[in-house]
N, C-alpha and C positions, 0 to 999 in steps of 0.2 A: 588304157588309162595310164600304166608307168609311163610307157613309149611318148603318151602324147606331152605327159605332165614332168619326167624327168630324162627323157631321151632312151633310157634303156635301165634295165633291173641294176647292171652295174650304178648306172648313177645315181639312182636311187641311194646304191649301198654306199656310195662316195659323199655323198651328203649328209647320210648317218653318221661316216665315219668323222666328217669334217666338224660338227656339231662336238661330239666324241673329245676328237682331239683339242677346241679351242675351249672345251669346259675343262678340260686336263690343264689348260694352258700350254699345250705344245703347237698352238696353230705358228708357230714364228710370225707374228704379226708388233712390229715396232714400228708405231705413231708416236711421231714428236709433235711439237705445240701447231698448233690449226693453223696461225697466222703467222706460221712459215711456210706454209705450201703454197707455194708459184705457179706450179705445173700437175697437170694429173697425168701421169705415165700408164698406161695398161698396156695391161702382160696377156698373152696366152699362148699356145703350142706355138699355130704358123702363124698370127695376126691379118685371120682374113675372114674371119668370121665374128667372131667377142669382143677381142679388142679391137678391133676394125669395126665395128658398128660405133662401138662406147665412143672410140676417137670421134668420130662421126658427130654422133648424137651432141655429145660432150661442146665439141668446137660448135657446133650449130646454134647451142646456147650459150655462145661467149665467153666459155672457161677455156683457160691454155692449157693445153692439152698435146701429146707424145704417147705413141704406140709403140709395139717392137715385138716380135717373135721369138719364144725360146728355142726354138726349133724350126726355119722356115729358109724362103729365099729372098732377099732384098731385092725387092721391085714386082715383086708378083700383086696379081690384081686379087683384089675380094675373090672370095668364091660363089657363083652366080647364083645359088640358092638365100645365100646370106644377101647379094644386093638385091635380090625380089624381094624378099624379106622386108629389108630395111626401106623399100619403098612402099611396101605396104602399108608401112608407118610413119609413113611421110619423110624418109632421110634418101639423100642419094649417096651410096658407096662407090659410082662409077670412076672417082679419081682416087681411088684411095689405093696405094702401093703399100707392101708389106716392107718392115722395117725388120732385119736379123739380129740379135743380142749383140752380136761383135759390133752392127753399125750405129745402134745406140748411143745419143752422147750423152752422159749425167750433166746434168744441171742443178745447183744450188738451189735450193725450196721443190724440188723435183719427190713428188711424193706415188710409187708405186703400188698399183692395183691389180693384184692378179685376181683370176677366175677362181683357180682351186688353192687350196694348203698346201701340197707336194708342189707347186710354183712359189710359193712362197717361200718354201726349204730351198729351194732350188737358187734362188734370188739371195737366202741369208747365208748361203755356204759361195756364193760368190766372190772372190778379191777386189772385184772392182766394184758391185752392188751391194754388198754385205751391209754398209754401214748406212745404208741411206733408209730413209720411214718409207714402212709398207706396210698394206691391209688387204683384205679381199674386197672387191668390187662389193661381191652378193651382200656384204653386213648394210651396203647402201641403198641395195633394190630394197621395196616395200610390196610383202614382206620380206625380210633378211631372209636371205638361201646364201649358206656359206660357200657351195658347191654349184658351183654355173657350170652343169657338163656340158663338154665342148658336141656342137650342132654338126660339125662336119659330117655330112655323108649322112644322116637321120632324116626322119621326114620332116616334112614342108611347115605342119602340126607343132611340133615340138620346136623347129627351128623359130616359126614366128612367138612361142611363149618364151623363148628364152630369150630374142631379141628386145621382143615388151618387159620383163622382167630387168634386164638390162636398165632401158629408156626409163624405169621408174626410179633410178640410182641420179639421173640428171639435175632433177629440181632438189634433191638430198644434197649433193655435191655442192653445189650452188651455194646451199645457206651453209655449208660446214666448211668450207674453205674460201670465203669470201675475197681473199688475197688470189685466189687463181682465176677471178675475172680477166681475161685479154686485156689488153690494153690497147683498143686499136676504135681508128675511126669505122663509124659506118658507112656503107657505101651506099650510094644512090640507088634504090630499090631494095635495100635490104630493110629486114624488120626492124624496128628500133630493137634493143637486148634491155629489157629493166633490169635494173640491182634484184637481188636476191632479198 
């Protein structure tokens, strides 16, 4: 039941803690005004599983959208457990290359989503991120889980609840930053995208 519903006892406890900490007010979480957000950026360790699906997901429904890795290699593929996954639920992660913090480039209205709190610290004690709005993804999934343990290496079970947990932050995103619709035509066989 942990294992299936939060990956491992640890995560469980990382989710208590993270609840914890953002009723302290220590989660580091600074959102500036809604209708300056351009871009959804998500964060997590390698970006080939969490934020590599969000990206995914996210771009699939028309919002502009940036990934990147706090810890990873630039240009490495999803991890093949996460693109089954993500095809299970209808997305394809077969193009999706992982992006490294160094090769990140901030953009103006560029609003930050990590997975856990200690990514969020991590993001606020940086010189060159430090000053930009971030939040946790989880406050968007329905219901809010502040604490998205990362799926790497976990079973199959838990990897597809976390990815659907994920996907339920997409149509949230949507109506709460209306300004980070894409701006782009659609192409010939693609779905129409309606407004949010």
């Amino acid at each position: 039941m942990i294992a299936a519903r939060f990956g491992t006892f640890r995560g469980l406890v990382r989710l208590l803690l993270a609840h914890a900490e953002l009723l302290a007010g220590r989660g580091a979480i600074r959102v500036g005004r809604p209708e300056d957000v351009r871009r959804l950026v998500f964060i997590c360790h390698g970006n080939i599983c969490r934020s590599a699906f969000a990206d995914v997901a996210a771009r699939r429904a028309g919002l502009s959208v940036a990934s990147f890795g706090l810890s990873t290699e630039s240009g490495k593929p999803a991890h093949p457990p996460a693109t089954e996954a993500a095809l299970r639920l209808g997305h394809d992660m077969s193009d999706h290359r992982a992006t490294d913090l160094p090769d990140y480039a901030p953009q103006e209205g560029d609003l930050l989503l990590a997975m856990e709190t200690r990514q969020l610290r991590r993001i606020a004690a940086d010189p060159r991120l430090g000053h930009l709005p971030r939040s946790l993804l989880g406050l968007y999934t329905r219901p809010a889980v502040p604490h998205l343990h990362d799926p790497y290496s976990l079973s199959d079970a838990y990897m597809d609840i976390c990815l659907a947990r994920i996907e339920t932050a997409v149509p949230v995103l949507r109506a709460a930053f209306p300004q980070a619709m894409a701006r782009r035509a659609v192409a010939p066989g693609d779905p129409e995208i309606a407004p949010a």
